[in-house]
C-alpha positions in Angstrom: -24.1 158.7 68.0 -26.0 155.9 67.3 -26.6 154.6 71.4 -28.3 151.3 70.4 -25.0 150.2 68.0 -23.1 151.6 71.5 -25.2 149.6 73.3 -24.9 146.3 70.9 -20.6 147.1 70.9 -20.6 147.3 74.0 -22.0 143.8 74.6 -19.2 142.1 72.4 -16.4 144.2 73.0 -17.1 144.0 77.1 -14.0 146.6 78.3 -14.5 150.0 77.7 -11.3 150.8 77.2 -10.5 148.8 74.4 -13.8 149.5 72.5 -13.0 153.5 72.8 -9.6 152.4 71.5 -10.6 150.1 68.5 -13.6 152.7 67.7 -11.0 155.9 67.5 -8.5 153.0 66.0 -10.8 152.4 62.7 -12.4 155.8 62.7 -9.0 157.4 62.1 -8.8 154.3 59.3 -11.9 155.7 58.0 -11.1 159.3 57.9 -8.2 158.5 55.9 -9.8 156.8 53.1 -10.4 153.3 54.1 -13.3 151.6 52.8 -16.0 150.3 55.2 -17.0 146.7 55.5 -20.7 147.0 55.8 -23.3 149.7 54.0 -23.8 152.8 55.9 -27.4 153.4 57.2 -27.5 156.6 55.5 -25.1 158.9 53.3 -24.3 161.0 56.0 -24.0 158.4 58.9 -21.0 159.5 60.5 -17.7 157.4 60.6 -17.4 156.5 64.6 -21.7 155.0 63.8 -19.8 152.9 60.9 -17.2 151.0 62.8 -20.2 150.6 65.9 -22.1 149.2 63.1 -19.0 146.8 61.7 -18.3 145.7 65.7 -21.9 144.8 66.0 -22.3 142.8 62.9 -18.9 140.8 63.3 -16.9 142.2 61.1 -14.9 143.8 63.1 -12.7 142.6 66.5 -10.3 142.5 69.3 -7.6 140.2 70.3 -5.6 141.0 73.6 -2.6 139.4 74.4 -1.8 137.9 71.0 1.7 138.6 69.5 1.5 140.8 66.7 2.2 139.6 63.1 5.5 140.2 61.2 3.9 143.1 58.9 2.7 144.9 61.9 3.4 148.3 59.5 2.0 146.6 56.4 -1.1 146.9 55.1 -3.8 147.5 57.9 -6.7 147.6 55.2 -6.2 144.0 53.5 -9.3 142.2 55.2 -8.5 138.5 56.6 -10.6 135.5 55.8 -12.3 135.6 58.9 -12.3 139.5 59.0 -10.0 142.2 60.3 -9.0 141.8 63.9 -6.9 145.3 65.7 -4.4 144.1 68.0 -4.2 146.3 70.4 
């Protein structure tokens, strides 16, 4: 694991919790076949170093306490315009 994007997540994110939940929440995402939104580091940069990576660089966030949307069991892959956002 790549302890400097931990480090970086960790930062943004702030609860531990959540990050551990969003992190396993887009690995799974990941492991199944969904594409990442920024370039690996290396070919064999493993998945959980990915979504660190898409935290870190914004492309990736939290929103607590929102109401989730109305295709809650749609398509969790179609990106937003301002990026994906898990609502957990």
């Amino acid at each position: 694991m790549n302890f400097e994007y931990l480090t970086k997540a960790q930062e943004k994110i702030g609860n531990v919790p959540t990050l551990v939940n969003l992190v396993s929440y887009r690995t799974r995402q990941l492991n199944h076949g969904a594409r990442p939104m920024v370039k690996p580091d290396h070919p064999e940069q493993d998945n959980h170093d990915i979504v660190l990576k898409e935290i870190v660089e914004g492309k990736l966030t939290v929103e607590m306490g929102v109401e989730p949307p109305s295709d809650i069991f749609g398509n969790f892959d179609a990106p937003k315009e301002d990026g994906p956002s898990v609502i957990l």
